[in-house]
N, C-alpha and C positions, 0 to 999 in steps of 0.2 A: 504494500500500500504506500500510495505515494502522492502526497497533497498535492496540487496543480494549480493555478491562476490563470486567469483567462481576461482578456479584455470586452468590450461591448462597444463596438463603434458603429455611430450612426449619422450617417451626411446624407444628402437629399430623401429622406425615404427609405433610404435601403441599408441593411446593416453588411456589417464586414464577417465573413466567412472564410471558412480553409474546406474549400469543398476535397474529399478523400476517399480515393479508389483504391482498396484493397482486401486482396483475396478473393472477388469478384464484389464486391459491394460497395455500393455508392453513398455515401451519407458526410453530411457536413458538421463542421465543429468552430465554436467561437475558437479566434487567434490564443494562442497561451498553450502553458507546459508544464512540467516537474517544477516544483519550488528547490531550489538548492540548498542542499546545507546553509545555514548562516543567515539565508534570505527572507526578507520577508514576504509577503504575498504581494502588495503591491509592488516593490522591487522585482519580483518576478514579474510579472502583468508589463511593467514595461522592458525588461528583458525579449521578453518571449517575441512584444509587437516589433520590435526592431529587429529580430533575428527571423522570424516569422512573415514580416509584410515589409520591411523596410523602412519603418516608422519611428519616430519619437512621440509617445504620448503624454497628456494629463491623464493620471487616474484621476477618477473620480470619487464617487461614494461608489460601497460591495451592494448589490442589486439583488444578487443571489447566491445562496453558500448551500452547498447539496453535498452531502456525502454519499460517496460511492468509489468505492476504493480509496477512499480519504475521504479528505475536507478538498472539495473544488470549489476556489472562490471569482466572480464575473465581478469587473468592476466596469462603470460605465467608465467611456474615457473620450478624449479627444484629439485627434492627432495636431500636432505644432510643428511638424517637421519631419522631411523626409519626403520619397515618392513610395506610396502603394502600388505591391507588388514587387518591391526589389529587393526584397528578403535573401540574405545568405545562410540563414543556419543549418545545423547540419542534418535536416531532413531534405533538404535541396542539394547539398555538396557531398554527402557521403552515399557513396554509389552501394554501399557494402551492407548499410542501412536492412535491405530490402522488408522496410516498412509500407511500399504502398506512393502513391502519388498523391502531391500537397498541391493546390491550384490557388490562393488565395483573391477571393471576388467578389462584388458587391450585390446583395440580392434585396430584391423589393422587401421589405418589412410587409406588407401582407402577405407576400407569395409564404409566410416561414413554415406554412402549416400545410401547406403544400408537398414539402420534400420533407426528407430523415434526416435532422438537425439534432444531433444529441451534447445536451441532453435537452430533451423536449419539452418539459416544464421551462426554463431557462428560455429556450423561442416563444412558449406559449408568456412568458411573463414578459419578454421584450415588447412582442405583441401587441397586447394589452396596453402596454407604457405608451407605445408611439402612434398605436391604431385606431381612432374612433369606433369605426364601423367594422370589422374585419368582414371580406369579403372573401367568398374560398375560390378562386378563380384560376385551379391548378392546369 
């Protein structure tokens, strides 16, 4: 078991995603990873958006904390720097990995209930935060 951090970004409508093909399965996950030793959760959250999307962010306030396999904690945040999608870490450089394909991409905030977003409370409560009316229009 191994806590994790994750960030929550949200710019026109659409939030930020690591869509992830592996094993034959398709499903998405907010940016973020393993807490390390010494680290704290937000430290990680912006760890993870830089190594992961190619970003510098603001955390924000933790939006949601779910255990499963640990404590996984979402913070809302904001990116200040950086281009999305130029992410180096070593799910993208380590060929050896053989975890699976990382696409990091922006999806409509209504579409989240649409696709396999896990964890799916976590979309269902982003949802909720940014969506008026949720329309299911998959």
């Amino acid at each position: 078991m191994r806590d994790r951090s994750a960030v929550v970004l949200i710019e026109n409508k659409k939030v930020a995603l690591v869509k992830r093909v592996r094993e034959g399965s398709v499903y998405y996950v907010f940016p973020g990873g393993g807490i390390q030793e010494g680290e704290t959760p937000v430290s990680a959250a912006k760890r993870e958006a830089l190594e992961e999307l190619g970003v510098e962010v603001e955390v924000k306030e933790c939006i949601s904390k779910v255990e499963f396999n640990g404590t996984q904690y979402f913070f809302n945040s904001e990116i200040i720097s950086g281009r999305f999608g130029s992410g180096a870490g070593e799910e993208y450089t380590d060929e050896k990995r053989d975890r699976g394909s990382y696409l990091p991409l922006w999806v409509e905030i209504e579409k989240l209930s649409c696709i396999d977003v896990k964890p799916g409370e976590v979309a269902l409560k982003v949802q909720s935060f940014y969506v008026s009316s949720v329309k299911e229009e998959c």
